[in-house]
C-alpha positions in Angstrom: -109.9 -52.6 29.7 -107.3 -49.9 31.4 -104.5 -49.1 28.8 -101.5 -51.5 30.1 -99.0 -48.7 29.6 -101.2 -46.3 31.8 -100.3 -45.9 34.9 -103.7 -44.2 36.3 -101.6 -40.7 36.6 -101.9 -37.7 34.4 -98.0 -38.5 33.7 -95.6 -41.3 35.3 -91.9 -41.2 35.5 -91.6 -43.3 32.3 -93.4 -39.8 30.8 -96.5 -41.9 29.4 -100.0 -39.9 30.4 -102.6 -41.7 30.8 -104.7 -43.2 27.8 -103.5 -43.3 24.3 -104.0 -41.5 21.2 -104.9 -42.5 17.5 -103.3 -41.1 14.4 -105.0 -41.7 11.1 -104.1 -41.4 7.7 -106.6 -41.7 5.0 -104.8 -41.6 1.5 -106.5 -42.7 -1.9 -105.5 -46.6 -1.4 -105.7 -47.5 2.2 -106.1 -46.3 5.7 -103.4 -46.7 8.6 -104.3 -46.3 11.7 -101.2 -46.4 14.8 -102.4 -46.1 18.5 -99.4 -44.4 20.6 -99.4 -43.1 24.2 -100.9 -40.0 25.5 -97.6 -37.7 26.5 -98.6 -34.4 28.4 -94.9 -32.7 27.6 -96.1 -30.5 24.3 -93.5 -31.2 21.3 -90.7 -33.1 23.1 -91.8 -36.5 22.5 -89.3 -39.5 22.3 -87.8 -40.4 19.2 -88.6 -42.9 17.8 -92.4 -42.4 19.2 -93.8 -45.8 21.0 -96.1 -47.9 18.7 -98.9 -49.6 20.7 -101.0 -50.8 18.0 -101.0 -50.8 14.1 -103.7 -51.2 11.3 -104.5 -51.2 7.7 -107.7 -50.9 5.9 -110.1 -49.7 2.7 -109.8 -46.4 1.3 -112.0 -43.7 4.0 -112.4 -41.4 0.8 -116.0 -41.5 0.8 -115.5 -39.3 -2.3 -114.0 -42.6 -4.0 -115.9 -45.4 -2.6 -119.0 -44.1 -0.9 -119.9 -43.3 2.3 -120.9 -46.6 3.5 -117.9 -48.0 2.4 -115.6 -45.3 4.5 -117.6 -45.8 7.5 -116.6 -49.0 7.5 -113.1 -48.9 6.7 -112.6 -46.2 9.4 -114.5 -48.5 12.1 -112.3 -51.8 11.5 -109.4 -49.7 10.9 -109.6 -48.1 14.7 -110.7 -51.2 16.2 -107.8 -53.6 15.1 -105.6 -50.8 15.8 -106.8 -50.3 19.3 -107.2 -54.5 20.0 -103.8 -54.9 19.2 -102.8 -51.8 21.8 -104.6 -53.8 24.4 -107.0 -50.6 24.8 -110.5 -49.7 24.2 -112.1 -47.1 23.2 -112.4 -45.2 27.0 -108.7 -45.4 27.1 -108.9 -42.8 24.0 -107.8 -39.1 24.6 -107.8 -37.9 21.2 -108.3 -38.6 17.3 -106.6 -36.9 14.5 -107.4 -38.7 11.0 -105.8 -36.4 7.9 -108.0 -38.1 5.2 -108.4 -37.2 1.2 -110.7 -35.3 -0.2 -111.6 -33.2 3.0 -111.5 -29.8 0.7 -114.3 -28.1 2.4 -116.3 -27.5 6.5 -118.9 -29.7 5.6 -116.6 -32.6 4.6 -115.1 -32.4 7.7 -118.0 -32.1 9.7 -119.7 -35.0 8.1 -116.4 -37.1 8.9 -116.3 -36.2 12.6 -119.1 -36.8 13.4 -118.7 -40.5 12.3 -115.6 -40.7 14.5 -117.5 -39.0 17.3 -120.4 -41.8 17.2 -117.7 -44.2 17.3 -116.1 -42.9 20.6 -117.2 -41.2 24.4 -117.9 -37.7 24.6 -115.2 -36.7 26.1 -112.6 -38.1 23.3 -110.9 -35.1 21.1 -111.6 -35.4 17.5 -109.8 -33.6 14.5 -110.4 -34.0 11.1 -107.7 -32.6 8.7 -106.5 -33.3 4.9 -104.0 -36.0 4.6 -101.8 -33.3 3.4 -101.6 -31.7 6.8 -100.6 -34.8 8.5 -98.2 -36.0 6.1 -96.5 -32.5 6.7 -96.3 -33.0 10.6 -94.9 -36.6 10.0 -91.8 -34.4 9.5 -92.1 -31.6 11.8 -92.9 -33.9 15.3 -96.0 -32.3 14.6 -95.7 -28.6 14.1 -97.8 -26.5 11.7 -95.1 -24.4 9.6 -93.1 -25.1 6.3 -94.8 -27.1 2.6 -95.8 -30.3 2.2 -95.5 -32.4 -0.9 -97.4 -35.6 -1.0 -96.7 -37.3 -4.5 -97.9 -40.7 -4.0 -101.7 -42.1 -6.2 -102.6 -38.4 -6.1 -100.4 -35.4 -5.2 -101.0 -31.9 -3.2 -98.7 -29.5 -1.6 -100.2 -27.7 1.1 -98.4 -25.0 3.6 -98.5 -23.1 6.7 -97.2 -19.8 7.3 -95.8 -18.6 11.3 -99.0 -16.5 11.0 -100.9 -19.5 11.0 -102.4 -18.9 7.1 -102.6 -21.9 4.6 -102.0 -22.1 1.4 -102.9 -25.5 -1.3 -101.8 -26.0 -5.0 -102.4 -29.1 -7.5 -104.9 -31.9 -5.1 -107.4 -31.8 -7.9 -107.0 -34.7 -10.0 -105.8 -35.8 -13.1 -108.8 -34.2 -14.9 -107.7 -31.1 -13.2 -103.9 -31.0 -14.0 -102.2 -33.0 -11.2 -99.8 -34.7 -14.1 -97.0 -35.3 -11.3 -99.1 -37.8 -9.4 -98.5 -41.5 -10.0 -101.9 -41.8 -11.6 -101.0 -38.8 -13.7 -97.4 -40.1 -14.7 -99.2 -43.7 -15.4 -102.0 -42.3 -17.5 -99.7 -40.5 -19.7 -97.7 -43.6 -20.4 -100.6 -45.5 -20.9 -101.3 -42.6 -23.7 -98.0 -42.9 -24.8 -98.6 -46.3 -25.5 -101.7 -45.9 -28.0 -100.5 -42.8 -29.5 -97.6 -44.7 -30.6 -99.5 -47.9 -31.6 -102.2 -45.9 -33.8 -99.4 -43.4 -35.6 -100.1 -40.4 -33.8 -96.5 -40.8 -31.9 -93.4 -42.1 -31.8 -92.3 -45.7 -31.3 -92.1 -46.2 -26.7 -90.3 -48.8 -24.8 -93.2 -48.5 -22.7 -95.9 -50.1 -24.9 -93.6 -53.6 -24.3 -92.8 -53.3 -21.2 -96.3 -52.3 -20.1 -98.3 -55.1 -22.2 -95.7 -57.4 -20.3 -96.4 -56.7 -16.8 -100.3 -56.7 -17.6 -100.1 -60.0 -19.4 -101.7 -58.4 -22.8 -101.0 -59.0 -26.5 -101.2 -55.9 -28.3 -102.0 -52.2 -27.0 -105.9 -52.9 -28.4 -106.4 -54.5 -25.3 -105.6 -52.0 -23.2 -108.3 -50.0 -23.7 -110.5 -53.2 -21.9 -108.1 -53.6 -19.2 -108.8 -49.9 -18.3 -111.9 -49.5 -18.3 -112.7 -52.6 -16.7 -111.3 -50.8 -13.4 -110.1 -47.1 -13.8 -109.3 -47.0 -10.4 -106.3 -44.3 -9.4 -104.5 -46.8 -7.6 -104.8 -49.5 -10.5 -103.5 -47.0 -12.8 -100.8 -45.5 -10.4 -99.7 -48.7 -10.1 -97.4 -48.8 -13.1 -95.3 -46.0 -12.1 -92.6 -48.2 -11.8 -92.6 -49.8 -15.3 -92.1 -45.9 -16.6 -89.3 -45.4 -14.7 -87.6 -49.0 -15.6 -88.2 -47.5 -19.2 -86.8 -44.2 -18.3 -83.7 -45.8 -16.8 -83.4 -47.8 -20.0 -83.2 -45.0 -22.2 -86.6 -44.5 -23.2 -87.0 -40.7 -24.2 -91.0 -40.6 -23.6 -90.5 -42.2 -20.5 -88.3 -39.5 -19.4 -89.9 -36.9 -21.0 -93.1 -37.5 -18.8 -91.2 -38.4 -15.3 -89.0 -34.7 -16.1 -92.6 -33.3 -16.7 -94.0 -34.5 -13.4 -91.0 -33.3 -11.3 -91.3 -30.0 -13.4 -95.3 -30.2 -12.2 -94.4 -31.3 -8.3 -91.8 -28.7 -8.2 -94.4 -25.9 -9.0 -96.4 -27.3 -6.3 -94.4 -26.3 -4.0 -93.2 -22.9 -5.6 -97.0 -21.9 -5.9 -97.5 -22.4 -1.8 -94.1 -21.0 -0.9 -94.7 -17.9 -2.7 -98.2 -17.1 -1.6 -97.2 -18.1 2.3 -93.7 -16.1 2.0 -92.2 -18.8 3.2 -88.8 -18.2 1.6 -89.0 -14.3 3.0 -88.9 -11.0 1.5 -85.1 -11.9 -0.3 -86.3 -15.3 -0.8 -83.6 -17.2 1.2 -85.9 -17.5 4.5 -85.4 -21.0 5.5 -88.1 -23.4 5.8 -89.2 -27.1 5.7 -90.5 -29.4 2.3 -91.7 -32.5 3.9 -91.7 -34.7 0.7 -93.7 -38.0 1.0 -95.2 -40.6 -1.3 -94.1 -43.3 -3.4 -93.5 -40.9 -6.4 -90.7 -39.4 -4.8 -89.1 -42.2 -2.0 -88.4 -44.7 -5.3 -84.7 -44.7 -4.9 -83.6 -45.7 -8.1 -81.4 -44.2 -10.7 -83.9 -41.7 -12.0 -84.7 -40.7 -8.8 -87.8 -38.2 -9.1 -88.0 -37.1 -5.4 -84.3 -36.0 -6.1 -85.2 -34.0 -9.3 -88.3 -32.5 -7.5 -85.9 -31.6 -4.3 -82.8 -29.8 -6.5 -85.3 -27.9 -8.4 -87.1 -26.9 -5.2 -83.8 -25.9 -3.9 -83.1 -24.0 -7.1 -86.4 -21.8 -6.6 -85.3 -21.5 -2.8 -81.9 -22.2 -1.2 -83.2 -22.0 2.0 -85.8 -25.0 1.5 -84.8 -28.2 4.0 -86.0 -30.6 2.2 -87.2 -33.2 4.7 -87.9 -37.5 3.8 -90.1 -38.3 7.0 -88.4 -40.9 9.5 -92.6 -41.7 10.6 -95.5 -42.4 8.4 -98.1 -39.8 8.0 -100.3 -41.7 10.5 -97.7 -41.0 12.9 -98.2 -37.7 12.0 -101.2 -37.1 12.9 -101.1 -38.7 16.1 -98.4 -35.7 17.0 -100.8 -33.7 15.7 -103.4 -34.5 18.0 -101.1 -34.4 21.1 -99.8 -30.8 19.8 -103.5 -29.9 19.9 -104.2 -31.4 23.0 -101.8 -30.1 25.1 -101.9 -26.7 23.4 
């Protein structure tokens, strides 16, 4: 089937080229997949950018569900997207998926090749870390300035004009990412049997938690985690520590001040080795900040804590809340790179 918004030109007068491109984002929950229009123009693409087709599925991860498993969720996640465009895959110019846990070449080989044995030969295919997309879901696509993604994990990752990258935190919990919502969770979840076996003080959160779970004492906690320690699970009940924290709770707010402290150095630690803030360190630069850690809008507001002591460190920082999902982003991405 011929892309209905095509017109069979390499650009019409409504400045759609012809075919479509797919922009993926592969976080540590779920994969979104949007099919958008092919535009030949480089970076001045319409705002907001046309949606043809959107989709949701598994985690693509294959880090944190197997490889089978990610195959699969990256094949239904690209077909529904692409059914509901009205397109197939011929109509495809390029495919940008930013997934998590692409840290090394061979990850990245091993995932594009999947895409490419999903798709003809002559369909582009880049795989990035989600980081990198989330960070061009705020620049229409350009390569420059820090990302901070605080959502079930966190990273930040940065480019430099010179084209050099730079990466803090994106580990894991084991490995000190305490400002990501499984790390915030886990720590309340501590909190909670510290203070029930004497080891620390008395927490709003061991009510509140046992509550939303539908437990009876803290002693079945340690079932209801293991039964499932997935991050997301876990990550989950960032808002319960927040509620507490808003309430008054002083562990609470002890561990989402911690996390912002954490986040915050994120970002310092990329700035810094990029020179992003410049020789005097009032350069100004973009902090694309995404994630449901820091877009909670409530009244401890931890994307707000993270952004002022970001702006503290650097005065030039523009801190940036996207206006398009990361899979947006990386459907920019691929048109940058495309028509590049």
């Amino acid at each position: 089937m011929r892309n209905p918004h095509s017109n069979g030109e390499a650009t019409g007068e409504n400045g759609f080229g012809d075919g479509v491109i797919l922009g993926l984002d592969g976080g540590a929950t779920s994969t979104v997949c949007v099919c958008v229009p092919y535009f030949s123009f480089g970076d001045r693409f319409p705002d907001p950018l046309p949606i043809l087709g959107r989709a949701v599925a598994g985690c693509t991860n294959r880090n944190s569900v197997g490889e089978t498993a990610a195959r699969d969720s990256l094949e239904q996640v690209v077909s529904e997207a692409l059914a509901q465009s009205g397109s197939d895959k011929s109509d495809v110019r390029g495919v940008c998926l930013g997934v998590s846990g692409v840290n090394h070449p061979s990850d990245q080989e091993k995932i594009e090749n999947w895409i490419r044995d999903m798709f003809p030969s002559h369909v582009k295919v880049y795989v990035q870390n989600d980081a990198i997309v989330a960070l061009a879901s705020g620049t229409m696509g350009k390569l420059h300035g820090c990302v901070l993604i605080a959502g079930t994990g966190c990273i930040a990752y940065g480019f430099g004009e010179d084209g050099k990258e730079a990466r803090a935190s994106g580990g894991g919990p084991i490995l000190g990412d305490w400002g990501s919502g499984y790390g915030i969770s886990a720590q309340a979840l501590t909190a909670v049997i510290r203070a029930h076996d004497g080891r620390g003080p008395e927490t709003l959160l061991t009510s509140t938690i046992l509550k939303a779970l539908g437990l009876s004492s803290p002693d079945e906690l340690i079932g209801w985690t293991y039964a499932d320690p997935s991050w997301a699970r876990i990550a989950a009940l960032v808002p319960h520590v927040v509620s507490c924290a808003e309430a008054g709770d002083k562990i609470s707010d002890k561990i989402l001040v911690d996390a912002a402290d954490d986040l915050a150095l994120s970002v310092k630690a990329v700035v810094q080795r990029l020179g992003l803030c410049g020789e005097d360190g009032t350069a100004s630069f973009p902090v694309v900040m995404v994630g449901g850690v820091l877009n909670a809008n409530r009244k401890w507001d931890t994307g707000k804590e993270v952004s002022n002591r970001i702006i503290r460190y650097f005065p030039g920082a523009q801190t940036i809340i996207p206006k398009v999902e990361p899979a947006v982003g990386a459907a920019l991405l691929a048109m940058n790179f495309l028509t590049s």
